[in-house]
C-alpha positions as CSV (number, residue, x, y, z in Angstrom):
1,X,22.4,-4.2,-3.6
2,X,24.2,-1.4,-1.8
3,X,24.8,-1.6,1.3
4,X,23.4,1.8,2.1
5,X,19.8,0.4,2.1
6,X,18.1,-2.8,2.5
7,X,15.0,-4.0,0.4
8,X,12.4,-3.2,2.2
9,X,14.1,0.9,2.7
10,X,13.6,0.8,-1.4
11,X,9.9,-0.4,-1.0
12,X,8.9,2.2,1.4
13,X,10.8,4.7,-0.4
14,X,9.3,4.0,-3.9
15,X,6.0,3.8,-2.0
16,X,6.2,7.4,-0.9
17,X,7.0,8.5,-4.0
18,X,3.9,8.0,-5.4
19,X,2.1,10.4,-3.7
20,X,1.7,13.5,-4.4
21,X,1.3,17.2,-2.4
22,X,-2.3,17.7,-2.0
23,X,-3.3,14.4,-2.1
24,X,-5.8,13.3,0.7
25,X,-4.5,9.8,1.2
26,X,-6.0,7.0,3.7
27,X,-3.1,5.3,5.4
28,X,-3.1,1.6,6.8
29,X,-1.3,0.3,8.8
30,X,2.5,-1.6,8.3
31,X,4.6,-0.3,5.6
32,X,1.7,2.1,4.3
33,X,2.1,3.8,7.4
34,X,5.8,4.4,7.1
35,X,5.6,5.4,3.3
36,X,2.4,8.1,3.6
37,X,4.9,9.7,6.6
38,X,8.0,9.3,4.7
39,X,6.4,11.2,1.8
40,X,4.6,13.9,4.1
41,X,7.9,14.7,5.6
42,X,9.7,15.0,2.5
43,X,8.7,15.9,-0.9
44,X,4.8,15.7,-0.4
45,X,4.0,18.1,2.9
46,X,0.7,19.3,2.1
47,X,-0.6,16.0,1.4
48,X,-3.5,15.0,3.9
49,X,-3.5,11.7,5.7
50,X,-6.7,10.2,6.6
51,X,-6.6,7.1,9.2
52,X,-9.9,5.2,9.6
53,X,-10.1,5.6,13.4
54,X,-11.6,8.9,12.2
55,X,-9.0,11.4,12.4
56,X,-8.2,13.7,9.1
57,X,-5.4,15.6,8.3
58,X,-3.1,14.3,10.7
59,X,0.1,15.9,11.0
60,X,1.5,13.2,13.3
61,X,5.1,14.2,14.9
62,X,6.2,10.8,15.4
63,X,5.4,7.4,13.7
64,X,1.9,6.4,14.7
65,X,2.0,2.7,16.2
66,X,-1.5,2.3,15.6
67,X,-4.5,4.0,13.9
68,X,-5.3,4.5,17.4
69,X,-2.2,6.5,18.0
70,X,-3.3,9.2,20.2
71,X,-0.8,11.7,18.3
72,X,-3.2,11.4,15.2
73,X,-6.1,13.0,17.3
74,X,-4.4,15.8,18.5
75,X,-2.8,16.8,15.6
76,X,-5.6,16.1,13.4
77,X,-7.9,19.2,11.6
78,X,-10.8,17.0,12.8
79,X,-11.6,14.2,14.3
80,X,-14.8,12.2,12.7
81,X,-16.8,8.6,13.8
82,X,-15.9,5.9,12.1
83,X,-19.5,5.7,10.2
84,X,-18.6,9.6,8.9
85,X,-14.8,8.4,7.9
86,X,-16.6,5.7,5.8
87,X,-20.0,7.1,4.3
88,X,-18.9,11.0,4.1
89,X,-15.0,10.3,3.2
90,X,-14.8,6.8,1.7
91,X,-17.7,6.2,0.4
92,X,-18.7,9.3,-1.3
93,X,-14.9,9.0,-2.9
94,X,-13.2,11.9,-0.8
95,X,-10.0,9.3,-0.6
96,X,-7.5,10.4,-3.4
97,X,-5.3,7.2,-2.6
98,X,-5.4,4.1,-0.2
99,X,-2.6,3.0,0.9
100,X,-2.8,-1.1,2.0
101,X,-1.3,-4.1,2.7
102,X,-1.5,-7.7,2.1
103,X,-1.0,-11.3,3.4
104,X,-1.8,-12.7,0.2
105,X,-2.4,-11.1,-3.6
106,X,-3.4,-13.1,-6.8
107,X,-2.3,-11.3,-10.5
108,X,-5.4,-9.6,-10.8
109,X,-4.9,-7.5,-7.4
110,X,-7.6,-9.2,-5.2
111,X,-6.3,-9.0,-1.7
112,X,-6.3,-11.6,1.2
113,X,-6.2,-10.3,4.6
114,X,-8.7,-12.7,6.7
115,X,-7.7,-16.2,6.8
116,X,-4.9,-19.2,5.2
117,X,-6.8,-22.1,4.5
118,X,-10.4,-22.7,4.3
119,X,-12.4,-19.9,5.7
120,X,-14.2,-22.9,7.8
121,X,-11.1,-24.2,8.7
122,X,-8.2,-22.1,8.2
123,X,-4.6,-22.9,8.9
124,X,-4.0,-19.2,10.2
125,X,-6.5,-16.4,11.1
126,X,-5.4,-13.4,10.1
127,X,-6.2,-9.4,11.2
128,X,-8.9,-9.2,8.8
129,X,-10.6,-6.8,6.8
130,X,-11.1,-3.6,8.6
131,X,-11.6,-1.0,6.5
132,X,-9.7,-2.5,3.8
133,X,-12.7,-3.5,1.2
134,X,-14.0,-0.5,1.8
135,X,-11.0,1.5,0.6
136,X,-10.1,-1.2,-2.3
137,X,-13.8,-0.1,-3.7
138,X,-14.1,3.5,-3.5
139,X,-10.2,6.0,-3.4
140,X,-9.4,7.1,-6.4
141,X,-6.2,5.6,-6.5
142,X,-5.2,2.1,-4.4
143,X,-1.8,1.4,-3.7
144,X,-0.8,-1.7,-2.4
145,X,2.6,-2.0,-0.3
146,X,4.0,-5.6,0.4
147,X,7.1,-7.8,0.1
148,X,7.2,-10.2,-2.9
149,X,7.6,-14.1,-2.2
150,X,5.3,-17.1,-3.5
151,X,3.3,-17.1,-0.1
152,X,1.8,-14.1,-0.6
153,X,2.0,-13.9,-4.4
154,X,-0.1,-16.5,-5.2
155,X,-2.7,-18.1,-8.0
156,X,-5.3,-17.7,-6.1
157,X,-6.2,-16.2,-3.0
158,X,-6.9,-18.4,-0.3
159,X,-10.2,-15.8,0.6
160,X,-10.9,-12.3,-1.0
161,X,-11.4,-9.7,1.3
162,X,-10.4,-6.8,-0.7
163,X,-11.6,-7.1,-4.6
164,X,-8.9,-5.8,-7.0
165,X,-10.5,-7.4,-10.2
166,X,-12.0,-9.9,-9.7
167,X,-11.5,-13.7,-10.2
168,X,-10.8,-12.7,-13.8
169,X,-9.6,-9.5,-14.3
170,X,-13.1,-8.2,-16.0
171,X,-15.4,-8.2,-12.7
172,X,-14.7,-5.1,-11.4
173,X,-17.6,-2.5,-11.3
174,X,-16.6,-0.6,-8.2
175,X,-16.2,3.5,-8.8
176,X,-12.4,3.7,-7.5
177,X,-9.7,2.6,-9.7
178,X,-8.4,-0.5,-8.1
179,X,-5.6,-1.1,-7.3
180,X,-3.3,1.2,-9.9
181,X,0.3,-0.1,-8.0
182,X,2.0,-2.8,-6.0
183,X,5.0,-2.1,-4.5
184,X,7.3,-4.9,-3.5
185,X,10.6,-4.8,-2.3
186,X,11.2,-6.4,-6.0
187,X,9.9,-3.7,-8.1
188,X,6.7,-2.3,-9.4
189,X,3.8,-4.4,-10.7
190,X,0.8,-2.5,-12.4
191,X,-2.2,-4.2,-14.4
192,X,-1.9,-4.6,-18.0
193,X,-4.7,-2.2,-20.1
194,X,-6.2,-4.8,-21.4
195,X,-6.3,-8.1,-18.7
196,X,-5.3,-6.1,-15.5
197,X,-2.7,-8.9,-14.8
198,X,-0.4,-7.5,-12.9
199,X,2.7,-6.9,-15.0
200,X,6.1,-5.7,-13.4
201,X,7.2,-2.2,-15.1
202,X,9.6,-1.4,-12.5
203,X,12.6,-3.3,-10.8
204,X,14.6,-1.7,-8.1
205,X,18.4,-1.6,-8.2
206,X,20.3,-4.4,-7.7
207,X,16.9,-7.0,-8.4
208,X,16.9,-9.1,-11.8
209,X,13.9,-10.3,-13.6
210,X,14.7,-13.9,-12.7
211,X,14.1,-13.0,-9.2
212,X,11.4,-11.0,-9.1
213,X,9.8,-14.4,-11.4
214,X,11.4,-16.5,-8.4
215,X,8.9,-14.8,-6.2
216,X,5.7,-14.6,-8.2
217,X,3.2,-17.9,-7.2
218,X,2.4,-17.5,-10.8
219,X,4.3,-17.1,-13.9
220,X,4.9,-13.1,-13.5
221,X,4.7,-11.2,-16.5
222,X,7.5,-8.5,-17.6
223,X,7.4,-4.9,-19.5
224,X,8.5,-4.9,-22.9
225,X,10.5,-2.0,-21.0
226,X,11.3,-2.7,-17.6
227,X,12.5,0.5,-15.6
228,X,15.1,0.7,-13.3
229,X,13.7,2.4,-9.8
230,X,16.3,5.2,-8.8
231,X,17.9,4.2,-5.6
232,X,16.8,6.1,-2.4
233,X,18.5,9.5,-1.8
234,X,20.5,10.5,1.4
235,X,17.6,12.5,2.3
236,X,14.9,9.9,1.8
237,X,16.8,7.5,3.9
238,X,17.7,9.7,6.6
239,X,14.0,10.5,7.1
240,X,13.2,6.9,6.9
241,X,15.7,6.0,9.7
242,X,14.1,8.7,11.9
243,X,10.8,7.9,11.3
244,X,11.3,4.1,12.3
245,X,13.4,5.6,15.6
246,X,10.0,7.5,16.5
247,X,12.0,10.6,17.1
248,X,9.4,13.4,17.1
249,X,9.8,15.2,14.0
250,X,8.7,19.0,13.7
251,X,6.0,19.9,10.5
């Protein structure tokens, strides 16, 4: 790997990348955070970021540290209550993409993000759901942004907060997509046409397929034609590096 840029500078990069100017894009927090800034500052500028405190079109000048950031409220076209962001926005499917994370993912996209363990008894209680089933169900697009290891890629999901396609692959009967990507700091996964398994297309430089199998809880199915990612550019990194510094950044 070169020593220019670390894994997770590739995941957030290839992240950004797949948005696109104009989108109207609901960010999470984490790495979606980073990646729906890193994109807005670079080749994506007219691309609107929603946060589900209830501010739209945020033009933040710094990396938000929260949804509750105040910078998102006053840079934001309008500012909405959280049952408009939902019933007006979400649910009526004004989200292009949703951007989320994950503490645990199973090969058919279903996301974990409320407990380890038995939801009775779990071993770790974890943030929980916010608005993530919500987003999973209805944007056009879901992208999922989260580093690769068998603890979090795993057979099955310990509980499903966020449906991606159900214990199956066949269950889904929500109007969004699902989830369409997952970026890792591996590669790309995206679900097979015909199962929705997730299947990696994508690996970034430097990453083989024996590791990227090495950090799948399940035996991880490859492309016939595995991509290589391109490697961050100068100017993607540079804007990455300021963006985690909080410097305040002009539009």
């Amino acid at each position: 790997m070169p020593e220019a840029w670390k894994s997770a500078d590739m995941m957030n990069v290839a992240a950004a990348r797949e948005l696109h100017d104009g989108d109207v894009c609901l960010v999470g927090v984490g790495p979606p955070n980073l990646a729906a800034n890193l994109a807005r500052h670079t080749h994506a500028p007219s691309c609107r970021l929603v946060y589900e405190s209830g501010a739209i079109d945020a033009k933040p000048r710094r990396l938000p540290l929260s949804i509750g950031d105040d910078d998102l409220a006053a840079t934001a076209t309008s500012v909405v209550s959280v049952p408009e962001m939902f019933n007006y926005w979400v649910g009526a499917g004004r989200i292009d993409v949703g951007f989320l994370g994950a503490a645990q993912i199973d090969r058919f996209g279903n996301i974990n993000t409320t407990v380890i363990g038995p939801h009775d008894n779990p071993k770790t209680r974890l943030p929980g759901a916010g608005g993530a089933p919500e987003i999973a169900a209805n944007a056009g697009r879901v992208i999922v942004i989260v580093k690769q290891s068998p603890r979090t890629f795993v057979e099955r999901v310990d509980f499903v907060t966020s449906v991606g396609y159900g214990p199956t692959g066949r269950e889904r009967q929500s109007p969004g997509a699902g989830p369409t990507l997952v970026i890792t700091d591996h590669g790309v996964l995206e679900p097979d046409p015909e199962t929705n398994e997730l299947t990696m297309t994508r690996l970034h430089p430097g990453v083989t397929a024996e590791q990227a199998r090495a950090a799948t809880g399940w035996e991880l199915k490859l492309a016939d034609d595995v991509q290589e990612v391109p490697a961050p550019t100068e100017v993607e990194l540079d804007m990455l590096r300021r963006l985690r510094a909080r410097e305040v950044i002009d539009a």
